[in-house]
C-alpha positions in Angstrom: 241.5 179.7 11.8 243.7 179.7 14.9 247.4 178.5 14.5 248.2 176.2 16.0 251.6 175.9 18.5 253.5 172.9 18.0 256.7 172.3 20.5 259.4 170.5 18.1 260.1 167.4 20.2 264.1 166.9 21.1 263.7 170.8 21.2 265.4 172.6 24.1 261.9 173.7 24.9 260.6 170.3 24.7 263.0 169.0 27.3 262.0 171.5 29.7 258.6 170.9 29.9 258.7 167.2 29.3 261.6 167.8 32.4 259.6 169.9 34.7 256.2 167.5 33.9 258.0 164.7 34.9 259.5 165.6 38.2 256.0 166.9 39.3 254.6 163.6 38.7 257.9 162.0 40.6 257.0 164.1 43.6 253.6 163.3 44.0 254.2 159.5 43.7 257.2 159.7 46.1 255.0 161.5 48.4 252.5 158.9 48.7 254.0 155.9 48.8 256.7 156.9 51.1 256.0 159.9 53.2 252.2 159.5 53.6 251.7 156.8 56.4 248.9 155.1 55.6 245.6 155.1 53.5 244.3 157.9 54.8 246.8 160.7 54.1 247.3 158.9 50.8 243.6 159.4 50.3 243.9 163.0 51.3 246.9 163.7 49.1 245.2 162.2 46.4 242.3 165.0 46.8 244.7 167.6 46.9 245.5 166.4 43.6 242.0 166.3 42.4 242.3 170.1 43.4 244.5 170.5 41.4 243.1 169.2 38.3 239.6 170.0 39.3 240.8 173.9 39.8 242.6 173.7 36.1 239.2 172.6 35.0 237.0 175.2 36.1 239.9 178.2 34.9 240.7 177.4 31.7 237.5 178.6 30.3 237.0 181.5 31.6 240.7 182.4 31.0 239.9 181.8 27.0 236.7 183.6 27.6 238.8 186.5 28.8 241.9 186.6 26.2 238.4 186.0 23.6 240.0 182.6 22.3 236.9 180.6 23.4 234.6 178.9 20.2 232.9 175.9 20.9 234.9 174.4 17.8 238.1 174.3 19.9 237.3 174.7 23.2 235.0 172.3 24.3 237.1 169.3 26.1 235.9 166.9 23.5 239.4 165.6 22.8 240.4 162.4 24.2 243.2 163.7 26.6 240.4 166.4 27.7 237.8 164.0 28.3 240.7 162.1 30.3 241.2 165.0 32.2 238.3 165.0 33.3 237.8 162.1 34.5 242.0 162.0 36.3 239.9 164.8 38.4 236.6 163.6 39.8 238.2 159.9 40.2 240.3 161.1 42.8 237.3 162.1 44.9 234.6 159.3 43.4 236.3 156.0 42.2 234.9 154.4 39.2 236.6 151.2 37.8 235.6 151.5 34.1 236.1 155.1 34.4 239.9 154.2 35.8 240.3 151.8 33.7 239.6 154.2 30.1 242.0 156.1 32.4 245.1 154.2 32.4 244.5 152.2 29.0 243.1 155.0 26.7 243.8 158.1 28.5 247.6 157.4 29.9 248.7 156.4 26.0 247.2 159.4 24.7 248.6 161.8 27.7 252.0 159.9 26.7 252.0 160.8 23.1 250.8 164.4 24.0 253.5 165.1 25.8 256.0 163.6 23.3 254.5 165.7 20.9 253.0 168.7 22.1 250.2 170.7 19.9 248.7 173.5 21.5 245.4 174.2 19.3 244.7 177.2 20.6 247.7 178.5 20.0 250.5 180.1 21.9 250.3 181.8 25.4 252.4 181.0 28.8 249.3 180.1 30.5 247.8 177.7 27.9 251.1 176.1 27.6 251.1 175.5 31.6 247.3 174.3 31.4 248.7 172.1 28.9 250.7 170.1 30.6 248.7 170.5 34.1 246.1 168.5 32.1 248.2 165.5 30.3 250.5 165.2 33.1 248.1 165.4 35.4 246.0 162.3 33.6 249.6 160.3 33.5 249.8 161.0 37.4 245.9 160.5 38.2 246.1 157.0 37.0 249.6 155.9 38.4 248.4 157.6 41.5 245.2 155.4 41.8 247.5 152.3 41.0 250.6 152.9 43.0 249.6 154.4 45.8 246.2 154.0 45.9 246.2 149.6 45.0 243.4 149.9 41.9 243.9 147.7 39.2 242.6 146.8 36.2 240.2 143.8 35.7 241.0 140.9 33.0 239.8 141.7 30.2 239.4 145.1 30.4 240.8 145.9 27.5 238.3 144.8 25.8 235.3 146.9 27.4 237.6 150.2 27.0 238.3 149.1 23.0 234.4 149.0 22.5 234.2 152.4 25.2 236.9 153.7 22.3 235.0 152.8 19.4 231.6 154.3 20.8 233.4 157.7 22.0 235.1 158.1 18.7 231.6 157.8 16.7 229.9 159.8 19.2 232.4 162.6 18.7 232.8 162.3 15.0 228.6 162.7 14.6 229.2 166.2 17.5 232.3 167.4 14.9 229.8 167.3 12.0 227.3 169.3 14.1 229.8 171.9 15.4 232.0 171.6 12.4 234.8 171.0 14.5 237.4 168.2 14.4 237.5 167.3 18.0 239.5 163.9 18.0 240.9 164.7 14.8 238.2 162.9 13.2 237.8 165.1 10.2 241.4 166.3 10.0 244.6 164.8 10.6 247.0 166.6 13.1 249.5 169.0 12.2 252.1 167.7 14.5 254.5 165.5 12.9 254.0 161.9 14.5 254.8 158.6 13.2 252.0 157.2 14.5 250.1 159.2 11.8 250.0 157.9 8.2 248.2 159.4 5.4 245.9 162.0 4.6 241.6 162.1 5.4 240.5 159.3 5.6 243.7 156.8 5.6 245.4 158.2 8.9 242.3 156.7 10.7 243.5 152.7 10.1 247.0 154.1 11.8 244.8 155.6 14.9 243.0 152.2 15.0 246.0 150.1 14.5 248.0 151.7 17.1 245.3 153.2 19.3 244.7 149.0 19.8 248.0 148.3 20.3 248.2 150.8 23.1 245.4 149.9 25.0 246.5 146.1 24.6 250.5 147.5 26.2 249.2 149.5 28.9 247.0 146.6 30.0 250.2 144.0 30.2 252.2 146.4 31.5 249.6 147.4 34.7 248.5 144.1 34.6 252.5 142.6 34.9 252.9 145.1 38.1 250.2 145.2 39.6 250.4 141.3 39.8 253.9 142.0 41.3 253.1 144.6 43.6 250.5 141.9 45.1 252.6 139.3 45.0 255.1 141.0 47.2 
């Protein structure tokens, strides 16, 4: 079984990355809402971001092939920030509005919490760690791209078609882990990273995922439904 490498959060480590992540993200969105002159360069620099993800996509896997870390039981982007990075990728080329909308409500809250507490599963090496947070900042900046700079925003209500999207993914995925015997969604285990958000042992820590998982997609909608409406307004 790989071990796996967990960042201790308030670590010097920790701030770095969470630093470095963070200023990336700044850059891109200061770039496109005040040096990009209109739509079109914003549209542009949005693709270059796409890229960017889309490149990360197509790497990673071959890279794991290569240092022979690749097993369909961790691999496979069958987590929900993976499956979010996927879609922070081809959105920037092909908008979808469900697809953005599971993007900021499910994907940014889980991106967040990923980068609060960081758990590589594959274990430790420079460029997994980089990947890392290439693919959960890079969801965070996907959807406040599309949203910022870009003028998407979410429909009312939508949290409600991305709680049932939730609900249906998570099944799906737990029937796949039971196939694979994998634990993709951490629907068989609980993670190892110590989160607060994460109460009890198999199968108890699932009411704090609901509970809170909920609760996130219901703040995420206020808070891009509150500024959205004020960036419209004004």
């Amino acid at each position: 079984m790989i071990k796996h490498y967990i960042i201790p959060t308030f670590s010097s480590e920790w701030f770095l990355v969470n630093f470095i992540s963070t200023g990336i993200i700044a850059i891109f969105l200061f770039s496109g809402l005040k040096i990009c002159k209109n739509i079109d360069q914003r549209m542009k620099l949005g693709f270059f971001i796409g890229c960017i993800l889309l490149l990360r996509i197509l790497l990673i896997h071959p890279y794991q092939i290569h240092i022979d870390i690749w097993d369909k039981v961790h691999s496979l982007p069958l987590h929900l920030c993976g499956i979010s990075a996927i879609i922070s990728s081809f959105i920037l080329f092909k908008f979808n509005q469900i697809l953005y909308e599971f993007l900021i409500l499910l994907g940014i809250p889980g991106a967040f919490q990923a980068l609060l507490t960081p758990e590589l599963t594959l274990g430790y090496d420079r460029v997994l760690l980089v990947e890392y947070f290439i693919s959960h900042g890079g969801i965070i900046l996907s959807g406040l791209y599309l949203t910022y700079v870009l003028g998407h925003r979410p429909r009312i209500k939508s949290w409600l078609i991305v709680a049932v999207i939730s609900q249906i993914l998570l099944f799906c995925i737990h029937i796949l882990n039971g196939f694979l015997n994998s634990n993709y969604m951490y629907t068989r285990i609980r993670p190892e990273v110590d989160n607060i958000l994460i109460i009890g042992e198999h199968p108890y820590y699932y009411i704090g995922f609901e509970i809170f998982g909920f609760l996130n997609i219901m703040l995420f909608y206020f808070l891009f439904i509150k500024t959205t409406k004020y960036q419209l307004e004004k």
